[in-house]
N, C-alpha and C positions, 0 to 999 in steps of 0.2 A: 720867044723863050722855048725850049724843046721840054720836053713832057719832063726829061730824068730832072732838067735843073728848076723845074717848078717842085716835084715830087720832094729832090733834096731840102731844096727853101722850106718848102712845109715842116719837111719832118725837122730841122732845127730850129724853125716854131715854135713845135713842139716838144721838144728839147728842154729848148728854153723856160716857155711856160711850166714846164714839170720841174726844173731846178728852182724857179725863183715858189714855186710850192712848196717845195721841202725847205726849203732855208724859211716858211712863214705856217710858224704855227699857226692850227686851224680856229685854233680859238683869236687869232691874231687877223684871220682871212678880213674880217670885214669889218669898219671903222666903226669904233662906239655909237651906242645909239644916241647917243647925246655927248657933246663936251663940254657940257655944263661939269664944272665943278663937284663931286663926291666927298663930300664931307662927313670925313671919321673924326667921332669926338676924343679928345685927351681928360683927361681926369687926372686928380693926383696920387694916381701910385704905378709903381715902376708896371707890374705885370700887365696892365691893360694899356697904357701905353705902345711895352714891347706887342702885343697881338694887333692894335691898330696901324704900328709900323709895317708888321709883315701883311696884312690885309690888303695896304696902302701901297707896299710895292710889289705887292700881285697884281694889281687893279692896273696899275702903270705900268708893265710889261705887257698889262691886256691892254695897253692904250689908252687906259683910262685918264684923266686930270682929278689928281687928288689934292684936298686941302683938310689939315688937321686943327682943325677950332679947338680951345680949351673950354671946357664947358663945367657946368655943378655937374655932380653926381647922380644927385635924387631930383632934382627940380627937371634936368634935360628932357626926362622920361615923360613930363606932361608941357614943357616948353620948347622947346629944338626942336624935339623928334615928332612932334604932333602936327608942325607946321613946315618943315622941312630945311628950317637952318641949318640941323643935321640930319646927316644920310643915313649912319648907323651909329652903334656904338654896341665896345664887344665884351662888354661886363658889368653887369648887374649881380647884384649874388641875392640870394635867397634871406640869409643871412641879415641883412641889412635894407634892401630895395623892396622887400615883397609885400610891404604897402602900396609903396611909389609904383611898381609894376603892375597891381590891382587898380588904380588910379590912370595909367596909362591905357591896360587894354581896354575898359570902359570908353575911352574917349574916340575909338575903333579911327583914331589917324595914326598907330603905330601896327608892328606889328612884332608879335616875339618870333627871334628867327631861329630859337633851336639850341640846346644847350652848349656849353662851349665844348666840356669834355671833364675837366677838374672838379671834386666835390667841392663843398664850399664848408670851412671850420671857422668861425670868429669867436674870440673868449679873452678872458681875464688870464693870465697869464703869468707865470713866475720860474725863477733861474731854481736848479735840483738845488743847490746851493742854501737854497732858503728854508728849504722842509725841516732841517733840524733847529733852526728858531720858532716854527710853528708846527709841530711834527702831527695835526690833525690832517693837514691836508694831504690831498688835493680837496677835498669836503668843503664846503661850504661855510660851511657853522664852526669851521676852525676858525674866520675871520672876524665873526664876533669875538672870539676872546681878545682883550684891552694890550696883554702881552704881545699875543700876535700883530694885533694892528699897530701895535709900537713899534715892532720889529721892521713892518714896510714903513716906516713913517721915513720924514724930509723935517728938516729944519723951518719947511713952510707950513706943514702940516700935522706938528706933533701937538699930542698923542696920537690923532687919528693915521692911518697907516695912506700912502699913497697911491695912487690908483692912475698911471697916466694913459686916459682914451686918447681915439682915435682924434683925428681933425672934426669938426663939430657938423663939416657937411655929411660926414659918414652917420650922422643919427647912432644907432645901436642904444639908445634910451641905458648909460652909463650911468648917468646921472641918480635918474629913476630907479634902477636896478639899487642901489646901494642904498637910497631910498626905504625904498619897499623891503629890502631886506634887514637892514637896521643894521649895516655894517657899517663901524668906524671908521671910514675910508673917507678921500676928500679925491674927489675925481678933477685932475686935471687934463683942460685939452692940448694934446701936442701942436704947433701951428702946420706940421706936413706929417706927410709920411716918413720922409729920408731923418727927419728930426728924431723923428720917435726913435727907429731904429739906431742910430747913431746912440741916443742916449741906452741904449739895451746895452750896445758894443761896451760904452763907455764902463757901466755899470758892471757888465758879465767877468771886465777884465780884471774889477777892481774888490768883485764879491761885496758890492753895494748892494742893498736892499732895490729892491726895482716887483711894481708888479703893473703890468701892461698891456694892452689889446694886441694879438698876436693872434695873425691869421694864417689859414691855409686854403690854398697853394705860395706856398712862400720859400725863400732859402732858408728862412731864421730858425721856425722846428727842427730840422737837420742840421743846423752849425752848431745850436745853442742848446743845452741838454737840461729841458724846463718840461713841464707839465702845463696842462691848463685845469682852470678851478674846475671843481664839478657842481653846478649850479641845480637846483628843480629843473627838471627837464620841462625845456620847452611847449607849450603848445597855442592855438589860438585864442584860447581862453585865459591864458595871461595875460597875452596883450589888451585884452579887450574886455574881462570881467575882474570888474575887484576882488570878488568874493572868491573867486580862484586861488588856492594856493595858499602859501603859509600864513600870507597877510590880507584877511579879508577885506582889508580897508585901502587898498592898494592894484596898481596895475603893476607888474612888470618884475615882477616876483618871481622871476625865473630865470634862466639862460638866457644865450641868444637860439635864436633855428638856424639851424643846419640843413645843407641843403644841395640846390646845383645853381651855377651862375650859366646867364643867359644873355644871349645876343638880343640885338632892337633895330628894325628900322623906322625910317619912315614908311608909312605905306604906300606913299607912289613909287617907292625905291623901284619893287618889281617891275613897275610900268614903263619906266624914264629910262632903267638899265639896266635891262634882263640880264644879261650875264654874269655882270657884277653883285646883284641880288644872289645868283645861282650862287657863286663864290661863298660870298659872305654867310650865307645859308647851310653851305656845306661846310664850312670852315671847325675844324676843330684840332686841336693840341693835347700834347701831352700833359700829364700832372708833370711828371719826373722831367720830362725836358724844357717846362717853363718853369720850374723849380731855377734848374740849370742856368737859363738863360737869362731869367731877372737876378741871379746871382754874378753872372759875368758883368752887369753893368752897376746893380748897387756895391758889389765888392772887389772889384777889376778894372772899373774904370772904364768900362765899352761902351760905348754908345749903340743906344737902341736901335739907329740905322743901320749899325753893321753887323749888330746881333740876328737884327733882321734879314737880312742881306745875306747873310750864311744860311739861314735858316731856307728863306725863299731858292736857296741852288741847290740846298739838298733834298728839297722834298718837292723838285719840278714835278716830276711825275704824279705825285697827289694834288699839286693846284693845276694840274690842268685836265687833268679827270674833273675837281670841283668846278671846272666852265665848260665842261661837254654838257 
């Protein structure tokens, strides 16, 4: 073989080598470090679902092998994730979890992986529609009056006014709250999330009395033009001392907390699959665009795969900076 036809062989070698480069992203160069299975947990509400889709087909564009377990809410945090049934999971809120989260990092087999990005709002909740049957609120101590709480009342719970919480894994001590406050309410639990909502819809359209757990980040604040109650402001000492608060004899005599919701893994995560850790780590959303996007699938009919899947093409360029 003469020198030029060795020289040209090489350089389309290298050629080559450098095309089949560019056509493979670098985060893509070299094969997971494990294809064990990555296990992002589901829970039941639409918004943490849609962010464990788009995690889940970031991770699998990196080559990953993902599997989506349905998991509790509050129990994952000292069960799945402590023992590594699950990998992560991408919402917890302040709100609601921040016992079960204190309970977790204590048991140092998880680890908190950094807030998502959305504040966190959970409350009691009512359509503008209803202020002029009880025209004290948003206040609190409008609820005590017998008129008012007649006014949210149901056929199942008249006179007292109706209260429909969340699903009963979500805790938020509803119960208790109305409780310690000596409000005429009778708290019932929705069996889902889509239920609950659904019945707002039903109610909003119909100018029915309706008062209900309504959170944020959500589409429902911005469709629906309600207030939420203004309860004693929160603190730790509600939850935890009687003597706090308007009801000495009482815990929970106040709000909920307000706060940030935050990522979980397990703690081998980092170890078993650096990159995907790196990922999940860095991973954060908008308020306004997951506002958005859990509205496309609870009120549009999308599915959270494709919601996702939009989502993961237009923001390549920020999931692959979070695996450098």
């Amino acid at each position: 073989m003469s020198l030029r036809s060795m020289i040209s062989r090489l350089s389309m070698g290298a050629l080559t080598l450098a095309a089949a480069s560019a056509l493979t992203p670098s985060a893509q160069a070299a094969a997971p470090e494990s294809n064990d299975p990555i296990k992002i947990a589901l829970f039941d509400w639409t918004s943490v679902n849609l962010n464990a889709k788009i995690l889940g087909g970031i991770l699998e564009k990196l080559g990953y092998t993902v599997e989506y377990p349905t998991a509790d809410y509050l129990s994952s945090l000292t069960t799945g994730l402590t023992n590594g049934d699950l990998s992560v999971a991408m919402e917890f809120w302040d709100t609601t979890a921040g016992e079960a989260m204190k309970a977790s990092d204590a048991t140092g087999q998880t680890e908190r992986l950094g807030k998502l990005g959305p504040k966190a709002k959970e409350e009691w909740w009512y359509p503008e529609y209803m202020k002029e049957k009880c025209p004290g609120l948003p206040n609190w101590e409008a609820l005590k009056d017998p008129k008012c709480a007649e006014a949210f009342s149901t056929a199942e719970t008249a006179p007292n006014g109706r209260y429909l919480g969340g699903p009963v894994t979500w805790e938020g001590f509803d119960d208790e709250r109305a409780a310690a406050l000596k409000l005429p309410f009778t708290v019932i639990h929705a069996g889902t999330d889509a239920a609950m909502f659904a019945e707002l819809e039903s109610a909003y359209q119909r100018k029915a009395p309706i008062m209900l757990w309504v959170y944020s980040p959500h589409w429902a604040p911005a469709k629906y033009k309600g207030e939420w109650i203004e309860f004693p402001d929160h603190t730790a000492e509600c939850y935890d001392d009687p003597k706090w608060g308007v009801n000495p004899e009482a815990k929970y005599d106040c709000g909920k907390p307000h706060g940030e919701i935050w990522k979980y893994s397990w703690a081998g995560m980092k170890d078993k699959w650096p990159v995907a850790y790196k990922v999940a780590k860095n991973y954060t959303v908008d308020t306004d665009e997951l506002n958005k996007m859990s509205g496309e699938i609870d009120l549009e009919g999308k599915t959270p795969e494709d919601v996702a899947a939009a989502w993961i093409a237009a923001h390549e360029a920020d999931w692959k900076a979070w695996a450098e």
